[in-house]
DSSP file (Angstrom, degrees, kcal/mol; ACC not computed):
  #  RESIDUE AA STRUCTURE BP1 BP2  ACC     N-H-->O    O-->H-N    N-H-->O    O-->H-N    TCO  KAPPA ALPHA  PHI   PSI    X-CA   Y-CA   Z-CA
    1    1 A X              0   0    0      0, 0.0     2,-0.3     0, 0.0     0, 0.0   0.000 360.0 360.0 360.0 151.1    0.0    2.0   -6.0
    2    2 A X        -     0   0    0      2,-0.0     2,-0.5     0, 0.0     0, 0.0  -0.714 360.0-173.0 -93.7 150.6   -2.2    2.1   -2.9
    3    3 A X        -     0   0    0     -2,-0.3     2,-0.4     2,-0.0     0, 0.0  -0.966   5.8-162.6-138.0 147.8   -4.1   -0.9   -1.3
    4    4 A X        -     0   0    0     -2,-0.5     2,-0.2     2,-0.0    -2,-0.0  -0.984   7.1-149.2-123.4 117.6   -6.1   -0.6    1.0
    5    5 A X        -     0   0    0     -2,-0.4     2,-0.2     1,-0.0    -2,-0.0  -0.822  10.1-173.0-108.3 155.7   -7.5   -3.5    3.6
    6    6 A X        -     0   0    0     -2,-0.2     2,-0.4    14,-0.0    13,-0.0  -0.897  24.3-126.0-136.1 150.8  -10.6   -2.9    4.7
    7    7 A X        -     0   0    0     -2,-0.2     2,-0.3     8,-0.1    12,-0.1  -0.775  30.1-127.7 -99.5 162.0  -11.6   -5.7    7.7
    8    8 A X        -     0   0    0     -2,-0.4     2,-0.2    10,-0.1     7,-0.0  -0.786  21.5-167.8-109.3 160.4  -14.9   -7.7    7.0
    9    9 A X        -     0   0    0     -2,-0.3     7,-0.0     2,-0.2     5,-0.0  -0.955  24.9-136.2-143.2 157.3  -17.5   -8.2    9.0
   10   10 A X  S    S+     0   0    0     -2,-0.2     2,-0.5     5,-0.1     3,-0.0   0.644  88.8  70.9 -88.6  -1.5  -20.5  -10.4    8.9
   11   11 A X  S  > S-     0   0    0      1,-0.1     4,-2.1     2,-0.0    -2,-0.2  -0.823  84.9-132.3-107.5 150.5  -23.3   -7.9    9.8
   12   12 A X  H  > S+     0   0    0     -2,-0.5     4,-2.6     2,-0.2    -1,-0.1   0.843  98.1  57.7 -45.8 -44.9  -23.8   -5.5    6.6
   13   13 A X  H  >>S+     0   0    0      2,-0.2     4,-2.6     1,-0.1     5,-0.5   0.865 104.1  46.8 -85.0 -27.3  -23.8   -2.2    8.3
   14   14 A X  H >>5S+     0   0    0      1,-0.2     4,-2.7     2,-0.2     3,-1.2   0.927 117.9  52.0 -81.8 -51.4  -20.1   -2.4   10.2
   15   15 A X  H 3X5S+     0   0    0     -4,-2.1     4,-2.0     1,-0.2    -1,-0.2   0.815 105.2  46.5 -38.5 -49.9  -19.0   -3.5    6.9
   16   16 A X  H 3X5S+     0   0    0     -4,-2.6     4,-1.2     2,-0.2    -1,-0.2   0.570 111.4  50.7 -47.5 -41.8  -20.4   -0.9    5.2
   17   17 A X  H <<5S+     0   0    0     -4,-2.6     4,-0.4    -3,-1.2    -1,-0.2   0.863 113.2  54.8 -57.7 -49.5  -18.8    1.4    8.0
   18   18 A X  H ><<S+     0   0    0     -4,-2.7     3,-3.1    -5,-0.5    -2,-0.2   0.937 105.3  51.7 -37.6 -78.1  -15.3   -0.7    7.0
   19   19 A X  H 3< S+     0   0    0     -4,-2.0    -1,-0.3     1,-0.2    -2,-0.2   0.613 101.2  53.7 -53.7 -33.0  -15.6    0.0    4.0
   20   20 A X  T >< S+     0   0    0     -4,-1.2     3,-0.6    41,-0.1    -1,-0.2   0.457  88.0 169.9 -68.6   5.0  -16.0    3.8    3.9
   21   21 A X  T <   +     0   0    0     -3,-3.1     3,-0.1    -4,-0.4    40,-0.1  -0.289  55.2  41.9 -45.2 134.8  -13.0    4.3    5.9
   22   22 A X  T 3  S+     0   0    0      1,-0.2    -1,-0.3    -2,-0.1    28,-0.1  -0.994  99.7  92.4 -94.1  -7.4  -11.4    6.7    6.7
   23   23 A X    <   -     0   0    0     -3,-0.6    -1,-0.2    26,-0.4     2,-0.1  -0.563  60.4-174.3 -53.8 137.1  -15.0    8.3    7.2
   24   24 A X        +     0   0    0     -3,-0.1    25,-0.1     1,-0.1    26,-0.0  -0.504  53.9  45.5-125.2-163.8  -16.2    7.7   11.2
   25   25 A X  S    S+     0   0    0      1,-0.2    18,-0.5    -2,-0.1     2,-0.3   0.799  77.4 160.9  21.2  60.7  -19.3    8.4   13.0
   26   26 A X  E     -A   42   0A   0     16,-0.1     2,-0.5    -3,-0.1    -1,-0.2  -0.792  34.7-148.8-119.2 149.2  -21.5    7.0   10.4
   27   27 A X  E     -A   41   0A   0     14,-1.8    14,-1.8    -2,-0.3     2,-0.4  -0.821  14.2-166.5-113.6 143.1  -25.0    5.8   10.7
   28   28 A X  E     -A   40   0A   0     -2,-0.5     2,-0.3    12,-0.2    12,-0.2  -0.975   6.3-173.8-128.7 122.9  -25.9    3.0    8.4
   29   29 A X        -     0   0    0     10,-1.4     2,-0.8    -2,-0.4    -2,-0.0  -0.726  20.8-142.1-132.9 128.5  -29.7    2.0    7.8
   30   30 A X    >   +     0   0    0     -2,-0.3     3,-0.8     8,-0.2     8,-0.3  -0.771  23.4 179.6 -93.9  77.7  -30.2   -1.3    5.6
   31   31 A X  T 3   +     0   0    0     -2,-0.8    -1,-0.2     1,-0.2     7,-0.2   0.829  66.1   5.2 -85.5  -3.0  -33.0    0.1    4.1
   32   32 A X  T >>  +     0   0    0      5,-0.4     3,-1.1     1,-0.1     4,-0.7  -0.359  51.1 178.1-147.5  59.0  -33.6   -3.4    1.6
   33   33 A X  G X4 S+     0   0    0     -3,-0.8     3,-0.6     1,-0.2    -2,-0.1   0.778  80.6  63.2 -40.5 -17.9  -31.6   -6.3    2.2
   34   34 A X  G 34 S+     0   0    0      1,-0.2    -1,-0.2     2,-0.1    -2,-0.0   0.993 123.2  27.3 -50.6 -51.0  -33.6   -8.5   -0.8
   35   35 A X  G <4 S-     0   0    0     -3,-1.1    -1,-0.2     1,-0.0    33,-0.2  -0.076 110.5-126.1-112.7  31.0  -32.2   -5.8   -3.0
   36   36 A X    <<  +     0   0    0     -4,-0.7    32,-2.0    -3,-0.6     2,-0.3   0.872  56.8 140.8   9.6  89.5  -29.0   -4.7   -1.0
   37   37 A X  E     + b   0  68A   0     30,-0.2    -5,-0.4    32,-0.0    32,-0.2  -0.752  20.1 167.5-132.6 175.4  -29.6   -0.9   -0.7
   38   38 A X  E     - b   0  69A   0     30,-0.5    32,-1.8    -8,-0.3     2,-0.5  -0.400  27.4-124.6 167.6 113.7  -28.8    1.0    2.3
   39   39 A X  E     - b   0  70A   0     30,-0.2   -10,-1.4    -2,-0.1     2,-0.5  -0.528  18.1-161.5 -81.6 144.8  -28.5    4.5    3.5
   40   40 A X  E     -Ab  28  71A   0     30,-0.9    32,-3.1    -2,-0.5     2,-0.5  -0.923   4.7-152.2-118.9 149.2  -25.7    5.8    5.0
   41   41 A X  E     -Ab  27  72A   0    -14,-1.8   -14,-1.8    -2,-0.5     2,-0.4  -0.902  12.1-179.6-102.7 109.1  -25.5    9.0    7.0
   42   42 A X  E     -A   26   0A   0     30,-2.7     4,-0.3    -2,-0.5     5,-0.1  -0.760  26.3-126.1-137.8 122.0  -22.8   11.5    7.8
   43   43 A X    >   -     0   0    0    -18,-0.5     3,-0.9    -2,-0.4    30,-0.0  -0.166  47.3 -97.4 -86.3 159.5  -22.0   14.4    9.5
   44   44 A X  T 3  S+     0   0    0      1,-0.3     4,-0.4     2,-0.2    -1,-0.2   0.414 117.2  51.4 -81.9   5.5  -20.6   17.4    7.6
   45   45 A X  T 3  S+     0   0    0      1,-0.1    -1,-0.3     2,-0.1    -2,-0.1   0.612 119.2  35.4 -92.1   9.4  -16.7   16.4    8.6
   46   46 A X  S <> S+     0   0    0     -3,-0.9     4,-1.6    -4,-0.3     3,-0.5   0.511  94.9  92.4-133.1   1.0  -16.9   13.3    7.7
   47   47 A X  H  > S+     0   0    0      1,-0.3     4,-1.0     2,-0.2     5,-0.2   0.944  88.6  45.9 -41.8 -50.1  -19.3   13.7    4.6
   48   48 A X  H  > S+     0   0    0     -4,-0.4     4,-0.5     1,-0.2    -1,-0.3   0.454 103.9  71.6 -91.7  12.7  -16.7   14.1    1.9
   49   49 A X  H  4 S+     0   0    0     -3,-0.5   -26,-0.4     2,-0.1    -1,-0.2   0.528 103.0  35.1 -11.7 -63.0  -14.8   11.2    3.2
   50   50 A X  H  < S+     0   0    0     -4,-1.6     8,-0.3   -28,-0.1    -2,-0.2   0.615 111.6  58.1-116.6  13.9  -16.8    8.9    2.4
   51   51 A X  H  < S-     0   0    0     -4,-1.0     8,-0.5     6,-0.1     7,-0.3   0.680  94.4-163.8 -25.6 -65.2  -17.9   10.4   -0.9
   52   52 A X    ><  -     0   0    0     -4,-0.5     3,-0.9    -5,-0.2    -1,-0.1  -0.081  41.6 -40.2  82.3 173.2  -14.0   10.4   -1.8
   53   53 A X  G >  S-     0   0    0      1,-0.2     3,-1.5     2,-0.1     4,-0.4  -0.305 132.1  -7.2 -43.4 138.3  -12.6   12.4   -4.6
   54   54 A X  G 3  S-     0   0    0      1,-0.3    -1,-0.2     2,-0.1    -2,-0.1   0.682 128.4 -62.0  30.0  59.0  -15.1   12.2   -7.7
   55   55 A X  G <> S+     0   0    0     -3,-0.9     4,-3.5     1,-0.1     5,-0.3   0.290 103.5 130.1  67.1 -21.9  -17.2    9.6   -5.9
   56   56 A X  H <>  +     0   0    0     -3,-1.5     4,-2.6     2,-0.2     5,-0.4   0.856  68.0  55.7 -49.1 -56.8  -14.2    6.8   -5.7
   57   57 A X  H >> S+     0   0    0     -4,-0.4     4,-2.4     2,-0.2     3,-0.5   0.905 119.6  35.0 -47.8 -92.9  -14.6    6.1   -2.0
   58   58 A X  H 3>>S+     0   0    0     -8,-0.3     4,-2.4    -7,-0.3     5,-0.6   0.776 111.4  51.6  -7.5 -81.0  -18.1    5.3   -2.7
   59   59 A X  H 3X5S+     0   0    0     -4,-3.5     4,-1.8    -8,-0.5     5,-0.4   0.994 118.2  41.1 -47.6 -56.8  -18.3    3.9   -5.7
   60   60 A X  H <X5S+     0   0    0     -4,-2.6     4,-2.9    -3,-0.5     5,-0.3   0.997 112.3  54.4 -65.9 -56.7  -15.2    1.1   -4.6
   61   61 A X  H  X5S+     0   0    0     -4,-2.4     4,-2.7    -5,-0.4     6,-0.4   0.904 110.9  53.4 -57.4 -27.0  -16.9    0.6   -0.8
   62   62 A X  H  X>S+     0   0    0     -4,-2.4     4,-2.6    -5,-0.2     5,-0.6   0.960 115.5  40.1 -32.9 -72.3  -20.5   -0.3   -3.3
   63   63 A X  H  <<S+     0   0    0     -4,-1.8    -1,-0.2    -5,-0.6    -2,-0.2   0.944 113.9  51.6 -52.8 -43.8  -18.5   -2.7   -5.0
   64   64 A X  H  <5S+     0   0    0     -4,-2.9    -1,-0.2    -5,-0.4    -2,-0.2   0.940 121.2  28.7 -51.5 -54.5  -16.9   -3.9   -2.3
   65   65 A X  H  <5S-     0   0    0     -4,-2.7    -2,-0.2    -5,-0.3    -3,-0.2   0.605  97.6-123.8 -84.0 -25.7  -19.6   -4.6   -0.3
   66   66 A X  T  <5S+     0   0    0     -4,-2.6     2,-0.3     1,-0.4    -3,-0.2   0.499  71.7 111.3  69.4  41.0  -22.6   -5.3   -2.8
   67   67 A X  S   <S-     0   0    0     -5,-0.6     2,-0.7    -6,-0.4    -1,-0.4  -0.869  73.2-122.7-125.7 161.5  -24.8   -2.9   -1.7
   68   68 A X  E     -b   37   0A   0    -32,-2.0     2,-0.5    -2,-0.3   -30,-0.5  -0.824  37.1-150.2-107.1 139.8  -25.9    0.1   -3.5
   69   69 A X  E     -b   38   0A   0     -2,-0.7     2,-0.4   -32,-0.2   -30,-0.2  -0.866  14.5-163.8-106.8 123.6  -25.0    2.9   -1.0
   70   70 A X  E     -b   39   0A   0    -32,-1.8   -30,-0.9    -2,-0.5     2,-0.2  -0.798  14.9-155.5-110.7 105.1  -26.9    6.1   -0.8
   71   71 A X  E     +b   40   0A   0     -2,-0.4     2,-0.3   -32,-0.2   -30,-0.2  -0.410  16.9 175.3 -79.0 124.0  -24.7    8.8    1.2
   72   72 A X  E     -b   41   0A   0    -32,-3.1   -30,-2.7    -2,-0.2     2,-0.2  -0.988  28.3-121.5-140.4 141.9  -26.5   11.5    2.9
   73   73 A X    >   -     0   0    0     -2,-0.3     3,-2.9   -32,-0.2     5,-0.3  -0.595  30.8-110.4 -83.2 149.3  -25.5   14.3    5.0
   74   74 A X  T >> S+     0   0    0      1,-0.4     4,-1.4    -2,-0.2     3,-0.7   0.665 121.5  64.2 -27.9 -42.8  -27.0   14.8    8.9
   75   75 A X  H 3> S+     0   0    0      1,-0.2     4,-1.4     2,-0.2    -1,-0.4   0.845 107.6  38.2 -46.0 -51.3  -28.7   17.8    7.6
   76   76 A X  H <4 S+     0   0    0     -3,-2.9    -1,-0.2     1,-0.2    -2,-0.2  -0.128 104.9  67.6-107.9  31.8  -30.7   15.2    5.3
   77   77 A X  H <>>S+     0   0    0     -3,-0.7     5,-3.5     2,-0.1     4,-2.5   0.184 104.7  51.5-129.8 -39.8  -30.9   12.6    8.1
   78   78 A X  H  <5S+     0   0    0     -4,-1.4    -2,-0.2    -5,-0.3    -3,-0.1   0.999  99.6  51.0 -62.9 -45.0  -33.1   15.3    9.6
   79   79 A X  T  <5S+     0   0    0     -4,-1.4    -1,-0.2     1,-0.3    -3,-0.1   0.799 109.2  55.8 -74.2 -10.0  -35.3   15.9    7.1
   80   80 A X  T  45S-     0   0    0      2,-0.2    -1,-0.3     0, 0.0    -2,-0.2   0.883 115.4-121.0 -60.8 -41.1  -35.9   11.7    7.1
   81   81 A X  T  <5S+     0   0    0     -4,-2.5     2,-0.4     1,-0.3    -3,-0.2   0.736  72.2 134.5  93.4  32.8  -36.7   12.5   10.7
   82   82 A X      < -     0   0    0     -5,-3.5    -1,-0.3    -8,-0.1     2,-0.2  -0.970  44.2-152.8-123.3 130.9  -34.0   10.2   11.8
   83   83 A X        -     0   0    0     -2,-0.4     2,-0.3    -3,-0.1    -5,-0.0  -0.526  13.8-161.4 -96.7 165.3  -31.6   11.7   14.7
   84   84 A X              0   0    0     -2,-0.2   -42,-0.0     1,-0.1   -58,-0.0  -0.750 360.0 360.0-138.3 173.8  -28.1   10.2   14.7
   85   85 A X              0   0    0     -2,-0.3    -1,-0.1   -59,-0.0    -2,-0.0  -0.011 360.0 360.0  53.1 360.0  -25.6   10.3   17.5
């Protein structure tokens, strides 16, 4: 079996980053901290990364973190009107 440590951090979004490892260059927007939501952003090498296999990456960095994560590609960061890098 695999484990995985993921290091914690106290501000939401570099957790959030943590926790979608091995996915990098990712942009993380808190978009309702009452209701812990947040999108996250990623460009297309690093999309399915932090997707994982059949959602798993996701779904466990959610859990992890206690925010409900919505993952969106750069392509769909545009059409928000939000530039990353």
């Amino acid at each position: 079996e695999k484990v995985d440590l993921i290091k914690y951090d106290s501000d939401p979004k570099i957790f959030i980053e943590n926790a979608l490892a091995p996915a990098k260059n990712l942009t993380v927007i808190i978009t309702d901290p009452k209701k812990n939501e947040a999108l996250v952003f990623a460009d297309k090498d690093n999309f399915s990364l932090a997707i994982g296999k059949k959602g798993i990456n996701a779904k466990l960095a959610s859990r992890l973190t206690k925010y409900k994560l919505d993952i969106k590609t750069e392509e769909e960061a545009k059409e928000f009107g939000i530039k990353l890098g």
